[in-house]
C-alpha positions in Angstrom: -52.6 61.0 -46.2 -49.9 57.9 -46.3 -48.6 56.8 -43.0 -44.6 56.0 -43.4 -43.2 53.4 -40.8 -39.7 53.5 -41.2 -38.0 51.2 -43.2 -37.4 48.1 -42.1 -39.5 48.1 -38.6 -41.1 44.7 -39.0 -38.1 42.8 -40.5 -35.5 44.1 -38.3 -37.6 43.7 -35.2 -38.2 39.7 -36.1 -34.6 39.4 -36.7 -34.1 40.3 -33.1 -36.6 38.4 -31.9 -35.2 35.6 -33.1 -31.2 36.5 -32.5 -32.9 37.0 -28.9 -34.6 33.3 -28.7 -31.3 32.0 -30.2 -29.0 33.7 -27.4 -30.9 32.3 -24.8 -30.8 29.3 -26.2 -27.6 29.0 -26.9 -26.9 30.5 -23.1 -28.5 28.1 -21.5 -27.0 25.0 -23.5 -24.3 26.1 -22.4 -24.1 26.6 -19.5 -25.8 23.4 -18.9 -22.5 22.1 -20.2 -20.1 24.4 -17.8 -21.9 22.8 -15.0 -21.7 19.1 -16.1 -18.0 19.7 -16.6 -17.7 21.5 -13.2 -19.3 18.8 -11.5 -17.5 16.5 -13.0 -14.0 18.4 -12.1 -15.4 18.8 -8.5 -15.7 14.9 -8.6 -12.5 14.3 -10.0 -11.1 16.4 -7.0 -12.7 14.9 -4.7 -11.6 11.5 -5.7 -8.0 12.2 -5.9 -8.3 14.5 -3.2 -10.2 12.4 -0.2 -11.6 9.7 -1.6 -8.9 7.8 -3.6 -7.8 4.1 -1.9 -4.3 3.7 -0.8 -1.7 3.2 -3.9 1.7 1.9 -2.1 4.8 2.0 -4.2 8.1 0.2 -3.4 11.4 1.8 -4.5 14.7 -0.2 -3.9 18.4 1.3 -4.4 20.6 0.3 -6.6 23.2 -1.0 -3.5 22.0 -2.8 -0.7 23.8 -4.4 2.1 25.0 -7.7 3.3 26.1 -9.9 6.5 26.7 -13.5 7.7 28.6 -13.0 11.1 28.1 -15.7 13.0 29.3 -19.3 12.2 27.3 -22.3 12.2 23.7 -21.2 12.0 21.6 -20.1 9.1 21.2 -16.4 9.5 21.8 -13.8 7.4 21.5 -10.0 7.1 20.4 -8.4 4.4 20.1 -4.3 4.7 17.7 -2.4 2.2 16.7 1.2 2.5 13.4 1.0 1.1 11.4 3.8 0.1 7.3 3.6 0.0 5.0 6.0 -1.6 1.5 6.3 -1.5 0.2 7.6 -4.3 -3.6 7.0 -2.9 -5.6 9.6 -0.9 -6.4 7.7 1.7 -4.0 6.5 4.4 -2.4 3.4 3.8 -0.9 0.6 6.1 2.3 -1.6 5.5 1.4 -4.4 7.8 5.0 -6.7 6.7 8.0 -6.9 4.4 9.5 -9.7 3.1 11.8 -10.8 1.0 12.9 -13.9 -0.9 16.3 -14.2 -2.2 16.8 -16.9 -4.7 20.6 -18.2 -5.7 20.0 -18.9 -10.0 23.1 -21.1 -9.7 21.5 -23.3 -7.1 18.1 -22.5 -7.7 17.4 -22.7 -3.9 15.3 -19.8 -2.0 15.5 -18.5 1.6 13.1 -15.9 3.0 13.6 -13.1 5.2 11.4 -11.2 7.4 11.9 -7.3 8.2 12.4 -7.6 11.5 14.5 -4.2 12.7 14.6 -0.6 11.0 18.7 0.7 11.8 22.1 0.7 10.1 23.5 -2.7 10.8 27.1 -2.9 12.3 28.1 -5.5 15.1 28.6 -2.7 17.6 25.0 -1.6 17.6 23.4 -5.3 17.4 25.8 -6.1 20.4 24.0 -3.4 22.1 20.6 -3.6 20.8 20.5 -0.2 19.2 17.8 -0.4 16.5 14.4 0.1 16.1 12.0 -2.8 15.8 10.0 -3.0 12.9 6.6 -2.2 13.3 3.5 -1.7 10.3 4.0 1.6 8.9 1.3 3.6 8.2 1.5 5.6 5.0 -0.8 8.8 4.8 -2.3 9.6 1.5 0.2 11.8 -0.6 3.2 10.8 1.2 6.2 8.8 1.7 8.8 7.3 3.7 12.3 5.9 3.7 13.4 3.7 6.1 16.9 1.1 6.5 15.2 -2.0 6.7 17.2 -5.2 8.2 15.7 -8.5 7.3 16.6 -11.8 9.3 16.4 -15.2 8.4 12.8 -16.6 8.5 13.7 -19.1 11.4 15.9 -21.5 11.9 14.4 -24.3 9.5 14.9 -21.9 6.2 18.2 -23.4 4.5 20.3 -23.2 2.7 22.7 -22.1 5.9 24.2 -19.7 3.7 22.4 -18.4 0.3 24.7 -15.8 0.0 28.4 -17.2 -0.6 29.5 -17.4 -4.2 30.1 -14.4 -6.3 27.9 -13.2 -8.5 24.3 -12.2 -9.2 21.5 -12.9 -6.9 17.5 -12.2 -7.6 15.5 -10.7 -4.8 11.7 -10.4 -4.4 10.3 -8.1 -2.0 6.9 -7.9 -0.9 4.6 -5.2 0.7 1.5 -6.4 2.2 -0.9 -4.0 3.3 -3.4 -3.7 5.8 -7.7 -4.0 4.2 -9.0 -0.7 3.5 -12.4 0.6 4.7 -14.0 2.4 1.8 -16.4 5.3 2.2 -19.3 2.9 2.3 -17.3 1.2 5.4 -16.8 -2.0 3.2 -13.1 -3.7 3.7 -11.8 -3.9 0.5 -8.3 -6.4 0.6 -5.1 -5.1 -0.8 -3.3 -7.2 -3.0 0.0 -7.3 -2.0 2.4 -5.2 -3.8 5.9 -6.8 -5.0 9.5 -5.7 -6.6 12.0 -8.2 -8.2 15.3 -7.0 -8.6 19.0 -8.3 -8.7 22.3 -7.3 -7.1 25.5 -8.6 -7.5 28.3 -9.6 -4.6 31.5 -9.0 -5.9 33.4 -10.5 -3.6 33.0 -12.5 -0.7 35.1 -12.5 3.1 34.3 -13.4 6.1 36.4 -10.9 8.0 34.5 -7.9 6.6 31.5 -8.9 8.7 33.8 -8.5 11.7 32.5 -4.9 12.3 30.3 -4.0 8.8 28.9 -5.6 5.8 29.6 -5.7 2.1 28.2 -3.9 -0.3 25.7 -5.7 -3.8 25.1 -3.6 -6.4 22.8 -3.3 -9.5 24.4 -4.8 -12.6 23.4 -1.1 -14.4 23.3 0.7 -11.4 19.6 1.8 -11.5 16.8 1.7 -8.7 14.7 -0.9 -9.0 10.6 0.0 -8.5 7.5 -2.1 -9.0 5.9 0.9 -10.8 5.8 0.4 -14.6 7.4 2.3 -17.2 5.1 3.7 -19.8 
């Protein structure tokens, strides 16, 4: 009497076997790599999330303001709204501003300190009414605008007047920041972050600083930023 195993038995059960073997092979590759990516996302998010330093951005209009209102000294006001973005995780700290303002007919360069946060008229700097500047601290994500006056840097900087003649000016403005403290509590010093930019005054009279100041412009009317274009 002939035994019968039905066709195919053996063959069919190797081929499982081995699709088996293969699946679980193949299962476990992978999702070796879905965790190595996962971790590697998680990372990701954690740096840009928490762990990311402080990235401060400056941002200047395309009109900022000027004044020379009284006679025989050396100062000047110049009013900038300046907007700063951090685009870090981690809280940052503007610890000055200052700004250098450089005459290309002349050549000559006075500097300026930001020494009062306000909108500048002769009625409120009779009667005190601004804000003294103070460093700004810049958590991480965030940003702030803020009408920044800057003075003459003492009474030595000359010339008396760098502001007079019609025309374009160039301005450099510079952020320094306050050293960071890293997650291993190591103080890693920020390079000072800076903006050049020009604005044009197109015309020039005394009387306007009586009560307000006159207005410079960007030759194309843009906002200037130290962030570069790709």
């Amino acid at each position: 009497m002939k035994i019968f195993k039905p066709r195919g038995t053996t063959h069919d059960a190797t081929e499982i076997a081995t699709d088996t073997a293969r699946h679980v092979s193949n299962g476990g590759l992978g999702a070796t790599i879905l965790s190595g990516v996962a971790v590697l996302f998680s990372g990701y998010s954690l740096w840009e999330s928490s762990l990311k330093t402080a990235d401060v951005q400056v941002f200047v209009p395309r009109v900022i303001s000027y004044a020379a209102p009284y006679q025989n000294t050396n100062f000047e006001m110049i009013s900038i709204p300046v907007t700063l973005s951090n685009e870090g995780a981690r809280t940052g700290t503007v610890l000055d501003l200052d700004l250098a303002v450089t005459d290309p007919r002349t050549k000559q360069t006075k500097h300026f300190y930001a020494a009062e946060l306000g909108v500048w008229s002769m009625e409120r700097t009779r009667t005190r009414s601004y804000d003294s500047f103070a460093p700004l601290p810049l958590v991480g994500r965030t940003s702030r605008t803020e009408q920044v006056l800057f003075y003459t840097r003492g009474d030595g900087e000359k010339p008396e007047q760098i502001i007079r003649e019609t025309g374009p000016y160039t301005f450099t403005l510079t952020v320094r920041q306050a050293e960071d403290r890293g997650v291993l509590g190591i103080e890693d010093a920020k390079d000072a972050v800076s903006v050049t930019f020009e604005r044009t005054l197109p015309f020039y009279d005394a009387r306007a600083f009586n009560e307000g100041t006159i207005s410079m412009h960007a030759a194309d009317w843009t906002t200037s930023t130290n962030v570069k274009s790709d």
